[in-house]
C-alpha positions in Angstrom: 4.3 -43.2 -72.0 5.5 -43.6 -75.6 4.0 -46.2 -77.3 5.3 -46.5 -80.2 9.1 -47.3 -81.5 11.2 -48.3 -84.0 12.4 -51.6 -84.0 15.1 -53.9 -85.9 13.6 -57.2 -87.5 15.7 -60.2 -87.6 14.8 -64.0 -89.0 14.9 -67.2 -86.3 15.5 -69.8 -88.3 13.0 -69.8 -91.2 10.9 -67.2 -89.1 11.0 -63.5 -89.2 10.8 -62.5 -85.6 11.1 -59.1 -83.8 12.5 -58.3 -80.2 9.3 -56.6 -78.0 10.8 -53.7 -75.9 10.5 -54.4 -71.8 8.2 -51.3 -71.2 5.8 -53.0 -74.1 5.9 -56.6 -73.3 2.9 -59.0 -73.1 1.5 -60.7 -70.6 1.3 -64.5 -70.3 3.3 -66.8 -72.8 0.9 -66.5 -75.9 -0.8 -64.1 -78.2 -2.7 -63.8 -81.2 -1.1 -62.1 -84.2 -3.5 -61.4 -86.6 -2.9 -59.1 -90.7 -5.0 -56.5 -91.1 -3.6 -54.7 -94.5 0.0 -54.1 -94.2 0.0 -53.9 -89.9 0.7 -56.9 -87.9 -1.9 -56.8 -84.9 -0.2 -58.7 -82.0 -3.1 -59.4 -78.9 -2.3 -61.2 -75.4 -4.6 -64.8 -75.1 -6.8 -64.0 -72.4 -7.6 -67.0 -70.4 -11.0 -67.7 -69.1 -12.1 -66.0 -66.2 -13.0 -67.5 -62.8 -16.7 -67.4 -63.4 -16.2 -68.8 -66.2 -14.5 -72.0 -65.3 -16.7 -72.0 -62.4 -20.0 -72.2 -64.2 -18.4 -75.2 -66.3 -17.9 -77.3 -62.9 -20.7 -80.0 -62.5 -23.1 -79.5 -59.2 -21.8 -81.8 -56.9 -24.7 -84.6 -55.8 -23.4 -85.2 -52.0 -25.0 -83.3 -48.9 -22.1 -81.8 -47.1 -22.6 -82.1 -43.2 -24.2 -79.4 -41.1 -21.2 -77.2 -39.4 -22.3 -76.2 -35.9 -21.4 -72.2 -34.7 -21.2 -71.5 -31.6 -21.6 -68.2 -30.5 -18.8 -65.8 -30.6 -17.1 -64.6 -27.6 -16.8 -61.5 -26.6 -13.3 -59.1 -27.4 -12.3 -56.0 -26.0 -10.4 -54.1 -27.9 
């Protein structure tokens, strides 16, 4: 896959924007656009992972009630 392409700048308002190509679109709704010398690096936002939310959560205090299993019966397949 070609990467890399030419493409036509054009100002929004008092912006300068640029129209991203399908095949080279971004995930999500935001990204981080950052200078380094003359190139424009444009990077998704990465959300936080699941382990990371989940190791945020506060233990919960309350004793959840024993669940009872009975064995299981038998299939034939």
């Amino acid at each position: 896959m070609n990467t890399e392409r030419q493409v036509r700048l054009f100002r929004n308002g008092r912006n300068q924007a640029l129209r991203i190509p399908r095949d080279l679109e971004l995930p999500g709704r935001a990204a981080t656009l950052r200078k380094e010398g003359s190139r424009l690096i444009v990077e998704p936002l990465v959300g936080p992972s699941l382990l990371d939310v989940l190791a945020k959560l506060k233990p919960l205090d309350e004793e959840f009630p024993r669940i009872s299993r009975p064995p299981a019966e038998p299939v034939e397949f």
